[in-house]
N, C-alpha and C positions, 0 to 999 in steps of 0.2 A: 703301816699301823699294826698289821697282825702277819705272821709267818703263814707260809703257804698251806703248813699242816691245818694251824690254827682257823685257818681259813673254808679250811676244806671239812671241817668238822661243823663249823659255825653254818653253812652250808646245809650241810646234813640235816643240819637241827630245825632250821628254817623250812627245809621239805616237809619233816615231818611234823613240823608246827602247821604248815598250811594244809597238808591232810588232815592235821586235829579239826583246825577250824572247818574247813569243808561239813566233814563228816559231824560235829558240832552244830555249828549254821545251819545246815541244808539237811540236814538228818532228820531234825524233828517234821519237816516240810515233805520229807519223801515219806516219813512213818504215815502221818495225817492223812496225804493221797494214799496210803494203801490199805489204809482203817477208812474209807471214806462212804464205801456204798455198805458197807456194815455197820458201823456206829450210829450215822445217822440215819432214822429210822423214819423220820418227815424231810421233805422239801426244806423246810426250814431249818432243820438241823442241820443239815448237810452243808448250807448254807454260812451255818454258825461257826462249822470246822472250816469251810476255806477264806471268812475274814477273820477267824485268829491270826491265820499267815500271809493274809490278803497283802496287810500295807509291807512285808519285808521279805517276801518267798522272792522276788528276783534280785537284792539285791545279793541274800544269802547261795544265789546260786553265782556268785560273781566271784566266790572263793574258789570255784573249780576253774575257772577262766586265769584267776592270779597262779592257781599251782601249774596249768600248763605252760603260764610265761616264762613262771619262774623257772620248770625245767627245760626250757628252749636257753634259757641265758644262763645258769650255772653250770648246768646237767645235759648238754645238748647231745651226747651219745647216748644216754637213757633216753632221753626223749625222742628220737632218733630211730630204737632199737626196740620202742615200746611201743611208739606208735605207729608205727612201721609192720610190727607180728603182728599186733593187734587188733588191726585195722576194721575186722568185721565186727568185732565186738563193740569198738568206739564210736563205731558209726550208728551201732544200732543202741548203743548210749544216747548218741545225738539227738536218734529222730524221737526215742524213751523221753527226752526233756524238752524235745518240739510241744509235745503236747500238752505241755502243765498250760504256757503261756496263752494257747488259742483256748485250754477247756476252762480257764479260770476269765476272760474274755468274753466267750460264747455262750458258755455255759445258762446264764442267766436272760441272754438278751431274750428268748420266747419262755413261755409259761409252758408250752405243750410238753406232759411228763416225759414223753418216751424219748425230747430232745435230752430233757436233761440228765435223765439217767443214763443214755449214751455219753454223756460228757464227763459224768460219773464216774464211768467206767473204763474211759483216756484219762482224765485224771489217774485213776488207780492204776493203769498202765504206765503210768509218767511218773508213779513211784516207784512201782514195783521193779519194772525193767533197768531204771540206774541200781537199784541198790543191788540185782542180781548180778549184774555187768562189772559192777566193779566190786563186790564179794568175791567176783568169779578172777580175777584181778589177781585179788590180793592171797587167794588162795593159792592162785599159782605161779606170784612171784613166789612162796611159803618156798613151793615145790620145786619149782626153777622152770624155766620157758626151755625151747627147744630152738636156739638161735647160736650162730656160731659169727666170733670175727673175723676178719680176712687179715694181713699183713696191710691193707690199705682202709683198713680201717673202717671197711662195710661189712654190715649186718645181714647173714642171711637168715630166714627165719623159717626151719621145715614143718612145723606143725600147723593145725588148720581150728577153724572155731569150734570143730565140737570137741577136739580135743580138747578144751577146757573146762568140759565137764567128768573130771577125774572125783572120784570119790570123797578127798578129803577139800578137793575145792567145792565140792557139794556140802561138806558140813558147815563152810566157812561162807557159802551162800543162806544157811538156816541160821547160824549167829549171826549174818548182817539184818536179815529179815528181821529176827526177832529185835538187834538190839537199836534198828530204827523205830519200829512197832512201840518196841519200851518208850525213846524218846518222845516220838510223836505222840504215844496217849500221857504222858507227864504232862507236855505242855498244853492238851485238852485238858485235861483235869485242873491243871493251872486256871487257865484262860474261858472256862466253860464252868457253866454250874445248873443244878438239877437233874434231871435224868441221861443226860450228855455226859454231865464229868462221872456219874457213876457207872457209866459204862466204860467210860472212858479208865478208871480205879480197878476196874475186871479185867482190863487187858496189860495193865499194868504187873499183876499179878502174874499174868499166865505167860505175857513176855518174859518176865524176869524167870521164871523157872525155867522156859526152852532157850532161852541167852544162860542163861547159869550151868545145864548140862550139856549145852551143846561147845561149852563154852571151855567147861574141863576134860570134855572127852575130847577133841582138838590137844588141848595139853597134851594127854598121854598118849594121843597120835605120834604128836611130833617127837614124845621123848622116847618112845619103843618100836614104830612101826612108819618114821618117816626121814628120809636123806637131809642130813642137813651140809654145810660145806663148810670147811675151812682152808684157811692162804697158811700154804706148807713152806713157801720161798721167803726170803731173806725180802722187804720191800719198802725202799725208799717213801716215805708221805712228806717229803720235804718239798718233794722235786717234782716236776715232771715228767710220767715214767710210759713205759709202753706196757699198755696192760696184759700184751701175748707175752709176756716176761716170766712172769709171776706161774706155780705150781698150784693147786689146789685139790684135793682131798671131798670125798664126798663120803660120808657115813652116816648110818643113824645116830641120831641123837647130837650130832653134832651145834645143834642151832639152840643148845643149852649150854652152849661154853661159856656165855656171858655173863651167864649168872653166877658161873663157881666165880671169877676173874671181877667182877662186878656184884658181890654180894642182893645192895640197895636194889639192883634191877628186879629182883622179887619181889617187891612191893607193888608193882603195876600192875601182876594179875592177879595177887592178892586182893588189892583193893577194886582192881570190878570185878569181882566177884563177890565181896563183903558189901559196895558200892550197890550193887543191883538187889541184893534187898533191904537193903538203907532205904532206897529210895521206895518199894514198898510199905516201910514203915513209916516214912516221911507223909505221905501221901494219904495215910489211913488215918493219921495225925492231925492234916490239916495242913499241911507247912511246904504247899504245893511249890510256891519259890524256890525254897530249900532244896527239892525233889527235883523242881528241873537242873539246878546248876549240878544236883549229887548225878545225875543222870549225865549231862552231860561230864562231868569227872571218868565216868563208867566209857563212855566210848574215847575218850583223851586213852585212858588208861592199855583199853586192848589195840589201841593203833600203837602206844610208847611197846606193850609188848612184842609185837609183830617185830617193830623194829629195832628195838635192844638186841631180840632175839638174832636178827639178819647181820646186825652192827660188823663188819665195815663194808657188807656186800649190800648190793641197794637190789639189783638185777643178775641172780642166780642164773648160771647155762646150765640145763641139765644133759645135753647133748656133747657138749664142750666144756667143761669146768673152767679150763685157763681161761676163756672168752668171758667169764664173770663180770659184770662189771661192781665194780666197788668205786667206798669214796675214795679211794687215793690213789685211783687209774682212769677214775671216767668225766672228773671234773674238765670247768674252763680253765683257761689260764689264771697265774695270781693278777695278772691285773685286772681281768675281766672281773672275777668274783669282788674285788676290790670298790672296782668302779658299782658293780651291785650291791653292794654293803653300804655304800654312803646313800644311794636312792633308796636301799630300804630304811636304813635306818631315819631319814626323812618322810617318807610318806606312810611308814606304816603306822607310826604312832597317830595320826592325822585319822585312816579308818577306823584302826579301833576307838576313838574315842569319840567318831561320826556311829559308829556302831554303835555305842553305847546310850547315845544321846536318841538316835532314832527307837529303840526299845524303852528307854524311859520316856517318854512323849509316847508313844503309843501304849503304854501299860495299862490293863484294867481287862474287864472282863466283856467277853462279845456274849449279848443277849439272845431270844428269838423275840424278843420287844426289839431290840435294836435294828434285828435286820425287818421287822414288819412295818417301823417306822420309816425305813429307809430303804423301801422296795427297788427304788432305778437307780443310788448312788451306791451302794455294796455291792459285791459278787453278789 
């Protein structure tokens, strides 16, 4: 049906559509827990904010479950290669998203304040800790990992978890903070009303200014004072190739080529950035709906940038350059991605439209009438 090139891009695409969604879905849900023992300011409020997310937070965290399948069946040397160096940080991902499901659970079953404000503040931890974990991620694919390939086509990986806190993966840990924060108080402010959504209108505000500076000084990181790479060798994407083949080149400012070669690709960080205070104005408007889908546009947007920017390399070596991996060395075979193209193109239409369906059935606004009426069946 489609050529192995066409394939391996179509691929591509599908990765970073299921990071959109993730980060989308389960965005607003990790903002919410980490705005949670701040905003609400009563028992009941607090309350308020986790049945906004009550009836759909675990279904939206099942988008992180579909991008690790999907990278075990397209992408199995990234996934491989990634989970493999990463290991302390994913695990401590893990036990970060153990906690949403036991504090939203527990949380309410005693009345005794000091249970719940402990659960409070695992929730808050059960946001906080993904979004640092995988800001920290995504930072330092930017930069490149420290992992080299053998001739047999194992991964060794020399660096350790705190080297992951390099300085520019720190600013790109204060952009995810903030621009979960943004999301999750849109959809307070959506889904909440009276002295809730207006606190909730203030952090709106103050997200979008620390996501909007932290958000272009990143930019002029990467374009003056950060390595980026480029494929220097002649390389077949028809075929399957061995990726210790291929040359590659490591310089500043390199992880701007796409956009001279790719004009349109400027439009993405354009627009979150114009995006994020849209959504402030949306919001001061009334036109909360509006505000969350403009919001959620804003994070679509800096994940299409990240990875326009990287576009054909998925997993930078910064130890190794040749050991890069890219799309058109690191895929399955054509018939594997083949055979995954016909199951997604069957079942995916099926979620989003199960997705769509469970948000409109649940639409409207959660009260603290609602949850006083409804003391033992709510969070």
């Amino acid at each position: 049906m489609f050529d192995y090139e066409t394939l391996r891009i179509i691929w591509w695409a599908l990765l970073v559509f299921l990071v959109c969604g993730f980060a989308v879905m389960d965005g607003f849900d990790l903002g919410i827990g980490m705005l949670l023992p701040f905003l609400g300011k009563t028992d009941d409020e607090r309350r308020v904010m986790l049945n906004t997310i009550g009836p759909t937070w675990e279904g939206n965290q099942t988008w992180l479950i579909t991008l690790g399948g999907i990278s075990f069946g397209a992408w199995s040397l990234v996934y491989a290669t990634f989970f493999s160096g990463l290991y302390t940080g994913l695990l401590l991902l893990l036990f970060g998203l153990f906690l949403r499901p036991v504090g939203f659970d527990y949380r309410s079953k005693l009345p005794n304040p000091r249970w719940r404000s402990a659960w409070d503040w695992a929730l808050f931890a059960g946001g906080l800790v993904p979004a640092v974990v995988l800001s920290l991620a995504a930072g330092n694919l930017i930069i490149g990992l420290p992992f080299e390939i053998d001739m047999d086509l194992r991964s060794s990986y020399s660096g350790n978890f705190w080297g992951l806190f390099q300085p520019f993966a720190l600013l790109c840990v204060i952009i995810g903070i903030a621009l979960f924060c943004l999301h999750g108080s849109v959809f307070l402010h959506w889904r909440t009303e009276a002295a809730l959504a207006q606190r909730a209108r203030c952090v709106i505000v103050w997200s979008s200014l620390v996501f909007t500076v932290s958000f272009i000084v990143a930019g002029v990181w990467i374009a003056v004072g950060l390595d980026g790479y480029r494929i220097t060798s002649a390389i077949d994407t028809a075929t399957t190739t061995n990726l210790l083949s291929k040359t590659v080149s490591k310089e500043t400012g390199l992880w701007l080529d796409n956009y001279s070669t790719c004009p349109w690709l400027r439009l993405s960080p354009l627009l979150a950035i114009i995006g994020a205070w849209l959504v402030v104005f949306l919001s001061a408007k009334r036109h909360t709906g509006l505000a969350f889908l403009t919001s959620g546009l804003v994070v679509i947007c800096v994940i299409v940038t990240a990875a326009g920017s990287m576009f054909p390399f998925i997993m930078p070596s910064s130890t190794s350059p040749a050991s890069s991996l890219t799309v058109w060395d690191a895929s399955a075979s054509h018939y594997t991605l083949q055979l995954l193209f016909f199951a997604t193109v069957l079942m995916m239409p099926i979620v989003m439209a199960y997705t769509v369906w469970v948000y409109h059935v649940l639409r409207g606004k959660v009260t603290v009438e609602d949850i006083q009426k409804n003391q033992h069946i709510l969070y």
